[in-house]
N, C-alpha and C positions, 0 to 999 in steps of 0.2 A: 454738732456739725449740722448744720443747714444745706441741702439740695435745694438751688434755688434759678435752676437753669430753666431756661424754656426758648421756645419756635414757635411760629408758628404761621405757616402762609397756610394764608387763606384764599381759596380757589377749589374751584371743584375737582374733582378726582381727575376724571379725563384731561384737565390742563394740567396735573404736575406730572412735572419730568423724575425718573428716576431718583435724581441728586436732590431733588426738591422732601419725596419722599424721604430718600435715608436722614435726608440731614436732620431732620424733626425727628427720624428713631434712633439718629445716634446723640443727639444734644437731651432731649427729652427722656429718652429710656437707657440704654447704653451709659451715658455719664454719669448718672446718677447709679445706676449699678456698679459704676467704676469707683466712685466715691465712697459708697458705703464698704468695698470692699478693700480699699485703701484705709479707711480707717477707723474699720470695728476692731482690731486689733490692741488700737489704742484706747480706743472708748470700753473696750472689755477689761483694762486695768483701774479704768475707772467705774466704780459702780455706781448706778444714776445717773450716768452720761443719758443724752439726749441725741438723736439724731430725726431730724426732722427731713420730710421729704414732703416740696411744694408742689399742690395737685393743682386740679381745673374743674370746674361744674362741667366742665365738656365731656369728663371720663364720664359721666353719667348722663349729662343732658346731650343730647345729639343734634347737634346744629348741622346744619347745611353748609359745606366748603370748608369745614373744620372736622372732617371724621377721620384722618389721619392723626392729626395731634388729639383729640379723645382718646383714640387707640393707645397713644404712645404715654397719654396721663392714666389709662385706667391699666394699663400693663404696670407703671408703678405705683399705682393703689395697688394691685394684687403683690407684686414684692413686700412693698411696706408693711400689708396686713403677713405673709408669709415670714417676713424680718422680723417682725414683732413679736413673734411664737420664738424663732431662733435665737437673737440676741436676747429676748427677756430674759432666757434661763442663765445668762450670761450678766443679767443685771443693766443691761441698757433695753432706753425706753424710745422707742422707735413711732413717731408722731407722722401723722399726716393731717398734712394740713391744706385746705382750701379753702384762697383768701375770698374766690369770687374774681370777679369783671375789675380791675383797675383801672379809675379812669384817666385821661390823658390830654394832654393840649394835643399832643399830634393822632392826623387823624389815622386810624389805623391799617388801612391799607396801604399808606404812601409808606409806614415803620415799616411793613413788610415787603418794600419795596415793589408791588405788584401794580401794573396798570390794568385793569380786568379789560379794558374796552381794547387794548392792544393784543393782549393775548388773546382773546376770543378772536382776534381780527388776524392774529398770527396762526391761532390755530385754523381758524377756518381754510386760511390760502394753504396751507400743510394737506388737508382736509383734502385740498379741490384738486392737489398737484397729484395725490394718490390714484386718484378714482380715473 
């Protein structure tokens, strides 16, 4: 079994919305705890099963406008390395793995659908309406 979901907007704290947040701790952490728990059951009739869980240099290296999705990749390194102790005794071999930066024709903030210079400009008039 392969965890191989991920999120990830990139923006600084202050511009994500609630739904912005969840959505990267329920696709990045939450699903992959849903997956491993759907099917260790069947992976514990097989002994030597695999179940691998895809991390990020982000759970570790802390970039700027990415510390939500860090949070959500190094929450499952700590599962993974916790699964590992649990399903071993079980006989499944619970893998993490981190491929690194994938790179892409598309540029990557348009993938994450963000305009920074809109938001910063939305958030500002939000900003200015309070005060």
């Amino acid at each position: 079994v392969v965890n191989n979901a991920a999120m990830l907007v990139l923006a600084k704290l202050e511009w994500l919305t609630d739904s912005m947040i969840e959505s990267q701790i329920q696709v990045n952490l939450v699903g992959p705890i849903h997956v491993c728990r759907v099917f260790l059951p069947l992976l514990y009739k097989n002994k030597g099963s695999r179940l691998i869980n895809i991390t990020s240099p982000c759970a570790e290296t802390h970039l700027p406008m990415a510390g939500v999705y860090g949070a959500t990749k190094a929450g499952l390194e700590t599962i993974s390395d916790s699964l590992r102790i649990e399903a071993g005794f079980n006989g499944v071999n619970v893998i993490l793995l981190d491929p690194g930066e994938i790179l892409s024709s598309t540029p990557f903030a348009s993938r994450q659908g963000l305009h920074y210079k809109e938001m910063e400009a939305g958030l500002s008039k939000s900003t200015s309406k309070q005060e």
